[in-house]
Each structure stands twice: as C-alpha cells, then as structure tokens.
C-alpha positions in Angstrom: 0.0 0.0 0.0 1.1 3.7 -0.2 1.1 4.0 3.5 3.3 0.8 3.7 6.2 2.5 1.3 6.0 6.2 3.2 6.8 4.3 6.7 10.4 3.4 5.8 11.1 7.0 5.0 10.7 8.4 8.2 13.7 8.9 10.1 12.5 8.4 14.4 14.5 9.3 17.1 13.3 7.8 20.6 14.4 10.0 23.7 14.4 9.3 27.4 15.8 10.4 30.7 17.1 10.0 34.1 17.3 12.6 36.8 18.9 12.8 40.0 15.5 12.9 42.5 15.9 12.0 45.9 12.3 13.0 46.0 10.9 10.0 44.2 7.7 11.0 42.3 7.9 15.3 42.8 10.4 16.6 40.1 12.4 20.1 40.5 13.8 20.5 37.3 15.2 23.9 38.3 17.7 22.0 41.3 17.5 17.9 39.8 20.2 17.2 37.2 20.0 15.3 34.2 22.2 12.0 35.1 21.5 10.1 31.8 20.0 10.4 28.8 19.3 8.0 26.4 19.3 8.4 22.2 17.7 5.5 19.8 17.3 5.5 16.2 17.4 3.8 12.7 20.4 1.5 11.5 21.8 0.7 15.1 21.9 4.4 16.3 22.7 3.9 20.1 23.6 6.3 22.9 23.5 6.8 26.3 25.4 10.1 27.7 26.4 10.3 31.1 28.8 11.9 33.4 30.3 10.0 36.0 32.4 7.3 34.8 32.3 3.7 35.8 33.8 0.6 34.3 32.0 -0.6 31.2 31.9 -2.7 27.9 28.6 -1.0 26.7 29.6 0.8 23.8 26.6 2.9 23.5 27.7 4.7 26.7 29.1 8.1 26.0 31.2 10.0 29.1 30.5 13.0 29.1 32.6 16.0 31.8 29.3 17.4 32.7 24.9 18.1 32.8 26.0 21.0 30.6 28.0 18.7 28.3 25.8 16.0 28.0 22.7 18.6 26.8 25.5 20.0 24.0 26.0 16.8 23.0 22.6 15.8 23.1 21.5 18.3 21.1 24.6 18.1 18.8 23.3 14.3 18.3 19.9 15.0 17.4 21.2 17.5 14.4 23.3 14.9 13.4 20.5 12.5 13.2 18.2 14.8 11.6 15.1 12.6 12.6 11.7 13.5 11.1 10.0 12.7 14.5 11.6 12.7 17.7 9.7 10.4 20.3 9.3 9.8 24.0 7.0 8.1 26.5 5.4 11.2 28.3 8.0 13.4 26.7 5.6 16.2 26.3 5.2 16.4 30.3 8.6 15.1 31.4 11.7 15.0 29.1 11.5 17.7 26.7 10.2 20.2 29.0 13.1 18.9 31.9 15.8 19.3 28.8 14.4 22.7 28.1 14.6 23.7 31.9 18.0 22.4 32.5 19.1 24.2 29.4 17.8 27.2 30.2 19.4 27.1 33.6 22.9 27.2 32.2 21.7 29.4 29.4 22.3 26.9 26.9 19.9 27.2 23.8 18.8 24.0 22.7 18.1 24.8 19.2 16.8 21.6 17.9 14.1 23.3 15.7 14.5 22.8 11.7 14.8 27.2 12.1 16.8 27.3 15.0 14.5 27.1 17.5 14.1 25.9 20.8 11.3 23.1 21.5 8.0 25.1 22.4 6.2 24.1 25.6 2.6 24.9 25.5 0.6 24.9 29.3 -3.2 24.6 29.6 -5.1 24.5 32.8 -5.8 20.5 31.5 -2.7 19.7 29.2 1.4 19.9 28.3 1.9 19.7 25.0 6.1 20.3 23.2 6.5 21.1 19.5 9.8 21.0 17.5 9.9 23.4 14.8 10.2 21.0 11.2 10.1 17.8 13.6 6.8 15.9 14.7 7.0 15.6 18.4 5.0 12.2 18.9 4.4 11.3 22.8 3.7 7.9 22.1 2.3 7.8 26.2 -0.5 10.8 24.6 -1.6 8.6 21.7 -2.0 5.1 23.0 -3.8 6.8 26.4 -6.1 9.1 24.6 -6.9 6.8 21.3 -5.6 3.2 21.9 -7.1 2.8 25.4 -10.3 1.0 24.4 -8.1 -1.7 22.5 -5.6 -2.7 25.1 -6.1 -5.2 28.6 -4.1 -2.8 30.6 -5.3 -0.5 32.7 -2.2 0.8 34.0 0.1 2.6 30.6 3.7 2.7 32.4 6.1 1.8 29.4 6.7 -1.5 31.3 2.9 -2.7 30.9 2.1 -1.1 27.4 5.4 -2.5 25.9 4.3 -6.1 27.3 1.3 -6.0 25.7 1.6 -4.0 22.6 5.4 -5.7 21.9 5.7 -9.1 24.4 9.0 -7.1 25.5 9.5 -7.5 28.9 12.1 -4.9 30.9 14.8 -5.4 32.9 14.0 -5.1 36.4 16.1 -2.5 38.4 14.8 -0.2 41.0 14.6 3.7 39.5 14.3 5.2 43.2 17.8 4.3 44.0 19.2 5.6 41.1 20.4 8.8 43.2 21.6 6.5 45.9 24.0 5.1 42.6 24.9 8.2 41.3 25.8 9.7 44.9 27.7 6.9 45.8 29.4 6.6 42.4 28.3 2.6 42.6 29.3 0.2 39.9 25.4 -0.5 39.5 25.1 2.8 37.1 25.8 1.1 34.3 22.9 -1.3 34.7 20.8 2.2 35.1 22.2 2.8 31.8 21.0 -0.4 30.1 17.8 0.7 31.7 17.9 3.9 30.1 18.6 2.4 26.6 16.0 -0.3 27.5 13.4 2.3 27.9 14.3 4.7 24.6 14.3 1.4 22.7 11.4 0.5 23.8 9.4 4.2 22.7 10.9 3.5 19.6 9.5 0.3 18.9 5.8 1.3 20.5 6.5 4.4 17.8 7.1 2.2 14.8 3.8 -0.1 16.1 1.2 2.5 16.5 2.6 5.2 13.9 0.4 3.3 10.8 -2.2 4.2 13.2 -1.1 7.4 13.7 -0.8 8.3 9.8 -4.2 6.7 8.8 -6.0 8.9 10.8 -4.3 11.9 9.9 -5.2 10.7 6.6 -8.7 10.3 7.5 -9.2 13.3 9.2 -6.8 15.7 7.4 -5.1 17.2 10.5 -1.5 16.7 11.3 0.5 13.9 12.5 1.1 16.1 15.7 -2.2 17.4 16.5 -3.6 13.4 16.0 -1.2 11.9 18.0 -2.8 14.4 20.9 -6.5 13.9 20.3 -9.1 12.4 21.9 -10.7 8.8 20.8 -13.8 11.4 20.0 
C-alpha cells in the first residue's frame, strides 16, 4: 500500500531520561540534574550520555565532563541525526520540558528546531503539549492513552505494561528510586541504570514504529497533522 512505502522514509528518534531525585515522584527541574539520557534511532543508532564514569563494555555509553556537556551533545546528536519525528514516553510532560529547563538554567539554547528554535512548551489548565519546529514531536504515552485505550487489557500505561502487551517485551528489572543512591555513591550499579535507560528509549521507539500506521491513517482520515492526531481524543 502507499502508506506501507512512506513508513520506511521516516527517520525516528526515541528520547528518554534519568534525573537525580531524591524525591521519588515530585520533580524540581530547576535544582535535579539530568544523570543520563538516552538516544535511539534507525540502523543501530545507540547512545546513552552520562557523566560520572564507571567501568563498562557498553559501547553505546558516551562520558560526558558534565549536565552542561551531555545537553550540548545531546543536542549536537539529534542535528546529526536529523530525525523527522523525535519520540518519547510522556516526553511532552517530562523529558522535553526537563531538557528545556535544564538548558535554560545554564543558558544553553537547545536549538533543535529545523529554524533554530528551541522546542516550544505549551501549558493549559488540562494539558502539556512540546513542539519542534520541522520535527513531529509524537508522545507515544498521549496517543496510546487518549486513542488506543479501548483496545488494550491494561489499565495501567507505564512503558513496562504497554510494551508487554503491545510488543511481548518485557524490561529489565532495576529499582529507579535508587538511582540517586547510585549516582551519589558513584556505585558500579550505574551502568545497569544505563541499560535501563537504553532499554526504555528502545522501547518508545518500537511502540512508535507499532502505533505510527495508526497514527498516519488517521491523519489521513481526518486531514489534520501527525502532531495534533497523535494528541487527540478517541472522540
């Protein structure tokens, strides 16, 4: 079908994060770091920066000197990549508006926009959305919650449950709340945080590439863009 020979053309990006929070579920973006972040893409495209160093044979790690360093080279490797759609799980609540923060705490411009723009966070008194100038922003956690719902036995849409079902991939099992306790204590176990990372950008990558046919028939069907389908109500 024509749908079938447009997917292949579309270069995704998968992003996810991990942040120093010693306060478990509340997030201060304006005092927590940025400890790792995670980059997956097309033809083996792998990378996890970080900046403490530890012993590893991953080679997708990437030391980095420092939070400032790792959001230069973040942003240096999604140029690079030039991706048509970067994608996250909750990425328009969590990770792209965190990146943005921490960026604009150092006064760093992350100018990831096609025109040299920085991602654009939009509040509501009921919603988050982020949009990349020239690059679909596709929250894969804002589609399969708002539209897929009635089709899935969940009834819980972590990335842990929704991959099970939607890909029978199970994640690795390491416990997230600690991950400060690592970091502080400059434990060996960060590198199985990093698999973790990676796990979990692979992971939105492969829930993109499932539901984006979805995704592109109904912008199809009701002529708006990928973005503003990807948000929309089942309605």
């Amino acid at each position: 079908s024509q749908l079938s020979e447009e997917m292949p053309n579309l270069k995704i990006l998968a992003i996810d994060i991990e942040t120093h929070n010693p306060l478990g579920k509340t997030m201060l973006p304006e005092e927590h770091p940025i400890i790792m972040a995670a980059l997956c893409g097309e033809n083996g495209f792998r990378k996890v920066l970080t900046w403490k160093k530890f012993p590893t044979k991953l080679e997708y790690i990437e030391f980095v000197n420092s939070e400032i360093e790792l959001l230069e080279r973040l942003k240096h490797y999604i140029r690079q990549y030039e991706p048509d759609i970067i994608t996250g799980y909750f990425s328009d609540v969590f990770d792209l508006p965190y990146i943005k923060s921490r960026a604009d705490r150092y006064r760093i411009k992350f100018d990831i926009g096609l025109d040299g723009s920085q991602p654009k966070i939009i509040k509501t008194a009921a919603n988050t959305t982020t949009e990349i100038t020239g690059i679909v922003h596709l929250d894969v956690f804002k589609f399969i919650r708002k539209v897929m719902w009635t089709s899935l036995q969940t009834t819980v849409y972590d990335l842990s449950s929704v991959a099970k079902e939607l890909l029978n991939e199970t994640k690795e099992a390491v416990d997230i709340d600690k991950l400060y306790l690592s970091w502080d204590n400059h434990s060996p176990e960060l590198e199985s945080y990093c698999s973790y990372n990676m796990q979990d950008a692979q992971l939105t990558l492969n829930l993109c590439k499932k539901v984006l046919p979805n995704v592109m028939e109904l912008t199809r069907t009701i002529g708006l863009p990928l973005y503003d389908v990807s948000r929309m109500s089942y309605s």
